[in-house]
VOPAGU-2260 file (C-alpha; in pm, 1 decimal, decimal comma):
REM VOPAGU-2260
SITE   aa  ch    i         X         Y         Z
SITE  UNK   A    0    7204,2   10594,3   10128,2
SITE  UNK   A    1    7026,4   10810,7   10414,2
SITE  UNK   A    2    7332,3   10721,2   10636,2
SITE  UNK   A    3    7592,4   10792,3   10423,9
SITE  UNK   A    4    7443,1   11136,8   10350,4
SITE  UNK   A    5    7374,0   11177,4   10707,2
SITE  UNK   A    6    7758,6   11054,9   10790,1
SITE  UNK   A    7    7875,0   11322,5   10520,0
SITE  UNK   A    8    7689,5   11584,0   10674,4
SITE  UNK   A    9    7764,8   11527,5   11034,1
SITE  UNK   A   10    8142,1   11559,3   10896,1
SITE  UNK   A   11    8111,5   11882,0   10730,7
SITE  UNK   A   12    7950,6   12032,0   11070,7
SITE  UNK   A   13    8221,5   11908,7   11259,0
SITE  UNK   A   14    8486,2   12013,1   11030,6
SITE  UNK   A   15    8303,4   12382,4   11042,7
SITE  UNK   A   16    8276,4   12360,4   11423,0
SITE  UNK   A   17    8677,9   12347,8   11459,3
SITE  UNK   A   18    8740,3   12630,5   11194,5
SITE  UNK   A   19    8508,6   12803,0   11403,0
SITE  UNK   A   20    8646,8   12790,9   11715,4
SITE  UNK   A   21    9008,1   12865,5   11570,6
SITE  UNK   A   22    9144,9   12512,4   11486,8
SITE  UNK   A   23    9337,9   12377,7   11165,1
SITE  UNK   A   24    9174,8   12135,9   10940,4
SITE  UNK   A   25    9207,3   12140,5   10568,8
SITE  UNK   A   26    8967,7   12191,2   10340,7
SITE  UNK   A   27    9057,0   11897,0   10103,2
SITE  UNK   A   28    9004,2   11665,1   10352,7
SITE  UNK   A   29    8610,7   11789,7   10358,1
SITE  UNK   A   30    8610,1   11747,8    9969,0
SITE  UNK   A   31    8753,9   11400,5    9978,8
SITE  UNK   A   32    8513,1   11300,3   10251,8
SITE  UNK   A   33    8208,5   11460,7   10072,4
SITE  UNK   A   34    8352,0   11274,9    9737,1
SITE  UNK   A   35    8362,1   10957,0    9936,5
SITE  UNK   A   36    8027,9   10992,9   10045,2
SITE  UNK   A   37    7904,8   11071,5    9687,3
SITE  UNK   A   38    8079,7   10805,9    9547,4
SITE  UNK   A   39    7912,0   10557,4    9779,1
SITE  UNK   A   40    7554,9   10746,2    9655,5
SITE  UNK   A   41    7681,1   10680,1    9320,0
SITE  UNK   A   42    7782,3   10303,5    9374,0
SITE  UNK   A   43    7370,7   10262,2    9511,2
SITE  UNK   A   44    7187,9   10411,9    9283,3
SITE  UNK   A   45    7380,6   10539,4    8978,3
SITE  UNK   A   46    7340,4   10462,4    8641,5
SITE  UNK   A   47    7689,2   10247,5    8587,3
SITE  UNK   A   48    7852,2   10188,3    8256,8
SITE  UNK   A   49    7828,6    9864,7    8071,1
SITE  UNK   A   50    7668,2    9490,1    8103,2
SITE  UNK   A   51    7569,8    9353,9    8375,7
SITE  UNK   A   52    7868,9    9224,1    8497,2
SITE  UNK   A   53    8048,8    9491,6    8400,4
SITE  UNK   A   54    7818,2    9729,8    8567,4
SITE  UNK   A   55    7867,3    9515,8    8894,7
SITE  UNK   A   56    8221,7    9562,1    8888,2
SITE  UNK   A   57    8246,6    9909,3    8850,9
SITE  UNK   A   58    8004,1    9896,8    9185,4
SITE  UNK   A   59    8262,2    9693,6    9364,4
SITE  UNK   A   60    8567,9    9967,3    9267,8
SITE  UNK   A   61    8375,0   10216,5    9407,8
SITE  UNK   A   62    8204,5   10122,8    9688,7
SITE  UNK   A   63    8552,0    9864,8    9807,8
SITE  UNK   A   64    8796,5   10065,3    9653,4
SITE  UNK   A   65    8789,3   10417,5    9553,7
SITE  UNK   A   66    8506,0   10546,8    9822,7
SITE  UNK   A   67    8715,8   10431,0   10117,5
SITE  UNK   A   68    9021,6   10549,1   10015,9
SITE  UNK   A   69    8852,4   10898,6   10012,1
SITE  UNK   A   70    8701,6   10876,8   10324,9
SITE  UNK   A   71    8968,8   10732,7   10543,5
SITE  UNK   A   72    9231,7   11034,2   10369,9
SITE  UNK   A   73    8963,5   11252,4   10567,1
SITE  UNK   A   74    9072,1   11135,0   10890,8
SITE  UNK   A   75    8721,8   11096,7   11035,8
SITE  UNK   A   76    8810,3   10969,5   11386,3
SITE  UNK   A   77    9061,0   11232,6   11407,6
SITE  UNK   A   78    8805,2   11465,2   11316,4
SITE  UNK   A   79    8546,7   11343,8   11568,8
SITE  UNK   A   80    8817,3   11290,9   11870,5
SITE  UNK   A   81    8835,3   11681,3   11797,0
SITE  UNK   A   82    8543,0   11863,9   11774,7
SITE  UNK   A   83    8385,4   11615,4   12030,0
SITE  UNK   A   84    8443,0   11806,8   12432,7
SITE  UNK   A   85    8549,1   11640,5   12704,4
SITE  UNK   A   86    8272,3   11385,3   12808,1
SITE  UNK   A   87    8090,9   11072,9   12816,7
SITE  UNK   A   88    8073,2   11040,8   12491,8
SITE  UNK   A   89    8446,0   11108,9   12382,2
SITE  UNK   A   90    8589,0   10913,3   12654,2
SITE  UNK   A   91    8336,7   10612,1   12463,1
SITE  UNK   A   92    8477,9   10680,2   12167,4
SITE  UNK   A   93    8845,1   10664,8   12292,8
SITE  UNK   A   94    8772,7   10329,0   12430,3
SITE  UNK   A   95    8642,1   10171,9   12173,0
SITE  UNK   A   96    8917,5   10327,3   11912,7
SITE  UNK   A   97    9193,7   10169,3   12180,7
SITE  UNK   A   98    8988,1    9908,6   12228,6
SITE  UNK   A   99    9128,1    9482,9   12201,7
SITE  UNK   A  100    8851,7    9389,3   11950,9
SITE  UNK   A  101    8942,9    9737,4   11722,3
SITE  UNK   A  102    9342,4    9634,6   11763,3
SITE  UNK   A  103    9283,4    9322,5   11612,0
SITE  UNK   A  104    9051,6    9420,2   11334,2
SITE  UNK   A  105    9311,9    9682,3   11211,7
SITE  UNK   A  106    9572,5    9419,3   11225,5
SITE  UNK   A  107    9665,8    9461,0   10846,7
SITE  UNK   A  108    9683,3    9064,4   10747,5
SITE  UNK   A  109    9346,7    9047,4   10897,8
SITE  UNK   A  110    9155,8    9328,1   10765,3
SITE  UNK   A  111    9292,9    9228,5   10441,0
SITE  UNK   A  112    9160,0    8859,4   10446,8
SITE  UNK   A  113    8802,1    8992,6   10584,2
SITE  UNK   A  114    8801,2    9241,0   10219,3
SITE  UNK   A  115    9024,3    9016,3    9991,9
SITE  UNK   A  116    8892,3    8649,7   10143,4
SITE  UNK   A  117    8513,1    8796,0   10143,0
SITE  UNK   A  118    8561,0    8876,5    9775,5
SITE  UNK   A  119    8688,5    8509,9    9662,5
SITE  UNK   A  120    8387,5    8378,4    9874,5
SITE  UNK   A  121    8151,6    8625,2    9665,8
SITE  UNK   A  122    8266,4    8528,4    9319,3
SITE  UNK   A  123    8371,4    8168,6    9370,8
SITE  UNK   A  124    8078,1    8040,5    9561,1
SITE  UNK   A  125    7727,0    8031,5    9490,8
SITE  UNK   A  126    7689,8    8360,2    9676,2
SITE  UNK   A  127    7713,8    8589,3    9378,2
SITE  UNK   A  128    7451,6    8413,6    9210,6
SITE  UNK   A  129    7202,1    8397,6    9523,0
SITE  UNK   A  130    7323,3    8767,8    9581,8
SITE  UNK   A  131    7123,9    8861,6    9257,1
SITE  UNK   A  132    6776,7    8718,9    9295,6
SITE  UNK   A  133    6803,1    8823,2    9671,7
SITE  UNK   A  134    6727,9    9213,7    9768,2
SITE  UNK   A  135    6845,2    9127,5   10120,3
SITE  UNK   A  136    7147,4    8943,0   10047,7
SITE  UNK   A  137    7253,2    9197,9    9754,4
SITE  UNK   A  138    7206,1    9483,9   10050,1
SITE  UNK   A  139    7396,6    9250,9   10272,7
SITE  UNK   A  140    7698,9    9188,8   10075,2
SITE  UNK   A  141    7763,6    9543,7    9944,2
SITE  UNK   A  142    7714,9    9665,5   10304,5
SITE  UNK   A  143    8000,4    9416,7   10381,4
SITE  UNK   A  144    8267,1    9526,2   10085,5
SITE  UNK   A  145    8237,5    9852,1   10153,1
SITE  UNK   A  146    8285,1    9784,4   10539,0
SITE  UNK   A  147    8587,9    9575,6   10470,0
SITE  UNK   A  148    8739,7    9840,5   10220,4
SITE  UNK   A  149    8693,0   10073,2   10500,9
SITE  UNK   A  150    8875,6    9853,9   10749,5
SITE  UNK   A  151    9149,2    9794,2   10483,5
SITE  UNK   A  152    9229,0   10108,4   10398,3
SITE  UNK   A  153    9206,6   10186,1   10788,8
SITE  UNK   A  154    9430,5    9952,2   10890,5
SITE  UNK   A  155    9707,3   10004,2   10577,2
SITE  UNK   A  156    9723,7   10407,9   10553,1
SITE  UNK   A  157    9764,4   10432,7   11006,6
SITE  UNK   A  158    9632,8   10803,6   10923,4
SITE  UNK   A  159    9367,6   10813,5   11198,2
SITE  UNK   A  160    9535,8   10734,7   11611,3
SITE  UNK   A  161    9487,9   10432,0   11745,8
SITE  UNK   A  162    9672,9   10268,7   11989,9
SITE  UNK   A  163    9868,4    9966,9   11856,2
SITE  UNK   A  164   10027,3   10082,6   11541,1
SITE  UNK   A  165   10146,6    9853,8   11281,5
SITE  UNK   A  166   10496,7    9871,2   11131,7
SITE  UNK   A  167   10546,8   10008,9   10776,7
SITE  UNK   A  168   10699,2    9641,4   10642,0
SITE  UNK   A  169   10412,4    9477,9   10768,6
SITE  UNK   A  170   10177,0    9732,2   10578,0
SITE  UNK   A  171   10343,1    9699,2   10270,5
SITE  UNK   A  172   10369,2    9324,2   10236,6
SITE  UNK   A  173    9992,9    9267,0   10327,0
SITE  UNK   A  174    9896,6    9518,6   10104,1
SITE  UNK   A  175   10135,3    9368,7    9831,7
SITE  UNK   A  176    9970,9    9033,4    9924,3
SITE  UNK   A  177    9606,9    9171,9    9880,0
SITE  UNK   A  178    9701,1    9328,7    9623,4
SITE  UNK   A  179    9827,4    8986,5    9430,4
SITE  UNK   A  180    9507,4    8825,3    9556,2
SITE  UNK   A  181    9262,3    9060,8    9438,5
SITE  UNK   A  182    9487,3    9079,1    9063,6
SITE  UNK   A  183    9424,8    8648,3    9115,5
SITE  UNK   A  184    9066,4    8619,3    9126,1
SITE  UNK   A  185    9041,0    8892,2    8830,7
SITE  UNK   A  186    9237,4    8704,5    8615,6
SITE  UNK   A  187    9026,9    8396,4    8699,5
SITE  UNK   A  188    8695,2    8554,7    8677,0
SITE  UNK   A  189    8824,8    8647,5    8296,0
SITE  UNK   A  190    8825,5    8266,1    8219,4
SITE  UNK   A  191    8547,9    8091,1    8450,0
SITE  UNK   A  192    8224,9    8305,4    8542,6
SITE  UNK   A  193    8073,4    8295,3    8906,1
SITE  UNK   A  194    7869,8    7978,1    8988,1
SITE  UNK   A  195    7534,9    7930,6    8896,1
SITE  UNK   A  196    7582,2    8277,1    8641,6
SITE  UNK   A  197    7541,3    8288,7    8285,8
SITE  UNK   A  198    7718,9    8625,9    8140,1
SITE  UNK   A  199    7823,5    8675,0    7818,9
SITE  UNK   A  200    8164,2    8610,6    7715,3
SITE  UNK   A  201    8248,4    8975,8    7660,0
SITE  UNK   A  202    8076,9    9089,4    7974,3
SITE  UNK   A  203    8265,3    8872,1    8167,8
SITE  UNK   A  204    8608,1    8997,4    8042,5
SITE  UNK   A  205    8544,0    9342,2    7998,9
SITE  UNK   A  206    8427,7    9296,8    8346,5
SITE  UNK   A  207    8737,0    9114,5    8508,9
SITE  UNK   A  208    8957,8    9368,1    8341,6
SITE  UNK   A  209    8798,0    9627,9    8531,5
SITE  UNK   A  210    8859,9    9460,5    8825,2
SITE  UNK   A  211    9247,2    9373,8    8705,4
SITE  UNK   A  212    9328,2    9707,9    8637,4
SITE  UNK   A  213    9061,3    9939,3    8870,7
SITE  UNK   A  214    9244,5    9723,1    9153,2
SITE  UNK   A  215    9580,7    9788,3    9026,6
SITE  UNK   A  216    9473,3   10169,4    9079,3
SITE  UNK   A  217    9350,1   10160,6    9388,7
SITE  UNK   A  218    9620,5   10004,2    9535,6
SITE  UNK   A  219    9859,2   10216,2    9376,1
SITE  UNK   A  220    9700,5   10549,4    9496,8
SITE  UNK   A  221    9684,9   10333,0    9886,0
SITE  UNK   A  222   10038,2   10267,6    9827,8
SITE  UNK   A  223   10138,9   10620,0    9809,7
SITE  UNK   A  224    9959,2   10720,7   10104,7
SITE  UNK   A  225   10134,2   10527,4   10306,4
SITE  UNK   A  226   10503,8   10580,2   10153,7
SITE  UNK   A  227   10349,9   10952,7   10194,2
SITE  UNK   A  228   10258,0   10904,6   10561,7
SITE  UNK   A  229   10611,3   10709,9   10618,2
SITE  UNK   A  230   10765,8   10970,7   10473,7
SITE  UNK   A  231   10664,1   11280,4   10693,1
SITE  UNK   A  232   10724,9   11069,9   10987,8
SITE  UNK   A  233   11079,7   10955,2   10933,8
SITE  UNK   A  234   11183,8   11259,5   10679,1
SITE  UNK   A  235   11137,7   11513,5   11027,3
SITE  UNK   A  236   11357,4   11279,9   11184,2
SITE  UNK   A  237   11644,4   11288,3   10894,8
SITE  UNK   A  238   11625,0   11650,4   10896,3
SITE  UNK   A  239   11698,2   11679,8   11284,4
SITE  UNK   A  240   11986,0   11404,5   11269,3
SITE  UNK   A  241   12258,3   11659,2   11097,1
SITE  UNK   A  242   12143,6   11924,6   11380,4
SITE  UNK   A  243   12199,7   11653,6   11658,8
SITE  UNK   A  244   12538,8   11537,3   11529,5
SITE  UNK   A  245   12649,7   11906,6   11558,3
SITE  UNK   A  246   12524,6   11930,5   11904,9
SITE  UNK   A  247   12693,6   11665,6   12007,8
SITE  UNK   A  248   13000,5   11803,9   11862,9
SITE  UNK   A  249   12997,9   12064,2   12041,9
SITE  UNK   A  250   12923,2   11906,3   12355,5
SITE  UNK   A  251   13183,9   11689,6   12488,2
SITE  UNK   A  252   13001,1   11413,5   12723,0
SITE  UNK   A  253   12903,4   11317,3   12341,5
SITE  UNK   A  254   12544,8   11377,2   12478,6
SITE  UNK   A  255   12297,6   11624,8   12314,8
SITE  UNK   A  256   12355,5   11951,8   12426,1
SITE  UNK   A  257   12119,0   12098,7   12608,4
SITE  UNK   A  258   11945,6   12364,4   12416,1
């Protein structure tokens, strides 16, 4: 919790440090980052609605789901690449942003089977039920969903640079695909608890439906940030195409004319 508000914090400095000097950057993005953060907080130590299975899955939303989603839409490494001057440690974080090992992490299909596959391990192993009588483990695992959300989200929205970037088909089919996955094990966790659990009957649904529909949500809201990002990104070139046809017109190689 100490990092995250420490994170948060070294965010909102950074973000003041480029206003300061005279560069753009919105002041949403600082509110989703801070809600991120506070939604991680939350996720820790918050008092969260219903049973105890219930209760768990509200946890997972937040801290796999919904948190991430707010931080990446901050842009963080954008942020830091930024307000960071020329140096050692820039140059460090360039590298490992362009990195081979960062490439293939934030290749979609794989970041999605690290944060959908570690979830079907979770609930359909006896991890889940070790998880609870284990303060280690339970740190552990939630330390690793909310990692592999982050990664997820990362690799799906593109929002931040990075050197090898993914196409927008491949994108939307793996997060389709995750997407089905994740809507899979809910439906199965409504029928057939965790091993080695004992929740009651009602828990257990109210809990999986959570998870059905929380994760129908989440994806949704990822899903428009990236037909968002696709959008400014092709729509720019759309709106020049009419302009170049005229150019070329008017010139008559057929070539753009020189402006």
């Amino acid at each position: 919790m100490a990092g995250v508000l420490l994170v948060t914090a070294l965010y909102l400095l950074a973000a003041a440090r480029l206003r300061r000097r005279g560069d753009a950057w919105t002041w949403w993005r600082g509110v989703s980052f801070t809600a991120g953060g506070a939604a991680v907080v939350w996720a820790v130590v918050g008092s969260l609605p219903g049973g105890p299975f219930t209760a768990h899955m509200v946890q997972h939303l937040i801290a796999g789901m919904a948190a991430p989603l707010l931080l990446v839409l901050a842009r963080p490494l954008t942020l830091a690449l930024r307000a960071l001057t020329p140096g050692a440690t820039r140059r460090r974080l360039l590298a490992l942003a362009h990195s081979p090992v960062a490439r293939w992490l934030i290749f979609p299909p794989l970041a999605a089977l690290l944060d959908v596959g570690g979830l079907w391990l979770l609930y359909r192993t006896g991890l889940f039920a070790a998880m609870r009588h284990e303060g280690w483990l339970h740190a552990v695992v939630h330390a690793h969903v909310l990692a592999a959300g982050l990664l997820f989200t990362f690799a799906v929205s593109q929002l931040d640079p990075v050197r090898r970037r993914w196409g927008l088909v491949l994108r939307g089919v793996t997060l389709l695909a995750a997407g089905a996955a994740h809507a899979v094990l809910a439906k199965s966790l409504y029928v057939a608890e965790p091993p080695g659990t004992a929740f009651t009957a009602s828990d257990l649904r109210i809990g999986a439906q959570v998870m059905y529909y929380g994760g129908d949500l989440a994806e949704a809201a990822l899903a428009v940030v990236v037909a968002a990002s696709w959008y400014r990104a092709t729509g720019r070139a759309w709106m020049r195409g009419p302009a170049d046809m005229v150019l070329r017109s008017h010139d008559g190689t057929g070539a753009p004319a020189s402006r």
